[in-house]
C-alpha positions as CSV (number, residue, x, y, z in Angstrom):
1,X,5.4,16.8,-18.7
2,X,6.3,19.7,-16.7
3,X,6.4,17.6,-12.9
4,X,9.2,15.8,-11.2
5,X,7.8,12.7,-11.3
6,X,9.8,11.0,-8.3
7,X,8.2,13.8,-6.7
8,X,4.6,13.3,-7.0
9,X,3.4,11.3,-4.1
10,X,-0.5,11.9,-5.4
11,X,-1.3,11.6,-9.1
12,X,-4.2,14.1,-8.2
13,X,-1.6,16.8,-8.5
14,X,-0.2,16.0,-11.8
15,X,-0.7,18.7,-14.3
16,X,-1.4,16.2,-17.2
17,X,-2.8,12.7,-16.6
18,X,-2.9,9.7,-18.4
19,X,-2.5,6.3,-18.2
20,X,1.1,6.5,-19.5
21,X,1.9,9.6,-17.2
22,X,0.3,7.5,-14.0
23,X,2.8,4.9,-15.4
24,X,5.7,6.4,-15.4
25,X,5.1,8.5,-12.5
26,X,4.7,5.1,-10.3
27,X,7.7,3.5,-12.1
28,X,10.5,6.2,-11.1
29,X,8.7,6.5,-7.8
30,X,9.4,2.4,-7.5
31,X,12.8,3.0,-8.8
32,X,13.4,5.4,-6.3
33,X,12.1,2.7,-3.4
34,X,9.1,5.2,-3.1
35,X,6.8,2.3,-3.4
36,X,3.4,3.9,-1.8
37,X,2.3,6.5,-4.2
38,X,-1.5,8.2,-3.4
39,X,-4.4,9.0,-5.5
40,X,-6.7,11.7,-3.0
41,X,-7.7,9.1,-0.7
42,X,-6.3,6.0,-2.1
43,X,-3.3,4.7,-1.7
44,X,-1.2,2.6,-4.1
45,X,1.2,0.4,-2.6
46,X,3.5,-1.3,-4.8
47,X,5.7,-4.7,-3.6
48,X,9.3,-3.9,-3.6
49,X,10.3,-7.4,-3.5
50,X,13.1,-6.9,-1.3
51,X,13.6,-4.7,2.2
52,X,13.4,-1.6,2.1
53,X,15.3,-0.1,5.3
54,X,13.8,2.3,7.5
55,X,10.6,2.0,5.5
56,X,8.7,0.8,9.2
57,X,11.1,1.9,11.8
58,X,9.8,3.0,14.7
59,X,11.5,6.9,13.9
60,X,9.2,6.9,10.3
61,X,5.9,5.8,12.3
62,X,6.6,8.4,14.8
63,X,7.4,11.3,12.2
64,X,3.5,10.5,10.9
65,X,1.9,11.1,14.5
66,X,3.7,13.2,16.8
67,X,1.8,12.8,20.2
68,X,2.5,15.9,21.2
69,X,0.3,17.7,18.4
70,X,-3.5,17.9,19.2
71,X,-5.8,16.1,16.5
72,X,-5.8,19.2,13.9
73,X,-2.1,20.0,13.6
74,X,-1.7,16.1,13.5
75,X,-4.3,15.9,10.3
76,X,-1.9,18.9,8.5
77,X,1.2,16.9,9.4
78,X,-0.4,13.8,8.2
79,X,-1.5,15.7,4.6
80,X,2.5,17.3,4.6
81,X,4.3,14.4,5.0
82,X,5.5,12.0,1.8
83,X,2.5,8.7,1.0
84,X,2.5,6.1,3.3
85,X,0.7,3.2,5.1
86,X,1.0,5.2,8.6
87,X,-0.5,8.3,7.4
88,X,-3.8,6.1,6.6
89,X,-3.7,4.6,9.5
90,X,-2.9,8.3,11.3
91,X,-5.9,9.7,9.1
92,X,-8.2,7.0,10.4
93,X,-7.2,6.9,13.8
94,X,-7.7,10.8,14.6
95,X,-11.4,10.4,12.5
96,X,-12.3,7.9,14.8
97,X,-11.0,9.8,17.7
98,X,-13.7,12.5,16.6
99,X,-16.7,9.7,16.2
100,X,-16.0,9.3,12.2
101,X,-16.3,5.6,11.4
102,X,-13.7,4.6,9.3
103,X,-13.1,1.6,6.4
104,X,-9.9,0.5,4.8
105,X,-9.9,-1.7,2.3
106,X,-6.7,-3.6,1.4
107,X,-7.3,-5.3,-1.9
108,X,-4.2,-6.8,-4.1
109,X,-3.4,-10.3,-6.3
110,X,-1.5,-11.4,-3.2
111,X,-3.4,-14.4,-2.2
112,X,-6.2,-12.8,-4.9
113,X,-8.2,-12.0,-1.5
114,X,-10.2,-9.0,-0.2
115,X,-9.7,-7.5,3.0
116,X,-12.0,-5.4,4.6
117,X,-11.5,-3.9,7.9
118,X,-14.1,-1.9,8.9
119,X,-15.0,0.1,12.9
């Protein structure tokens, strides 16, 4: 495997995929504290079991949606920046903004319940 694989944050752009490359891919992101990891659309999240500093300060939510952009240059910045939980909630927001509805699903063993949030 040619790819970086603590640099991958979708499995979409691997060059070969497999279940032992998707593996490995989200083990060095984990070991690396890069615990959300996407796939297109989806996003894995994986629990670190500890904090993780930073990972929800107030400086990392703004760096997903800077105000002063308008809705397009937001989107790009959102599709540039590393996976994360506030870039799915950026993506959503600016989609509903322009009358999309929108539906995240959480789903995980945690509690082995299913979450839907839907507009």
């Amino acid at each position: 495997m040619s790819e970086d694989k603590e640099d991958i944050s979708d499995l979409t752009l691997l060059l070969d995929c497999d279940n032992e490359i998707i593996t490995q891919t989200l083990i060095q992101r984990y070991k690396n504290e890069s615990i959300y990891t996407n796939v297109g659309p989806v996003l894995i999240a994986l629990n670190p079991f500890k904090d993780i500093p930073g990972l929800y300060a107030h400086e990392k939510m703004k760096s997903y949606y800077d105000t002063s952009l308008g809705f397009d240059e937001n989107l790009i910045n959102l599709l540039n920046q590393p996976s994360h939980i506030f870039a799915i909630a950026g993506q959503a927001y600016i989609n509903l903004c322009r009358g999309q509805n929108q539906s995240i699903v959480i789903s995980g063993e945690s509690g082995r319940s299913f979450i839907l949030i839907d507009k």
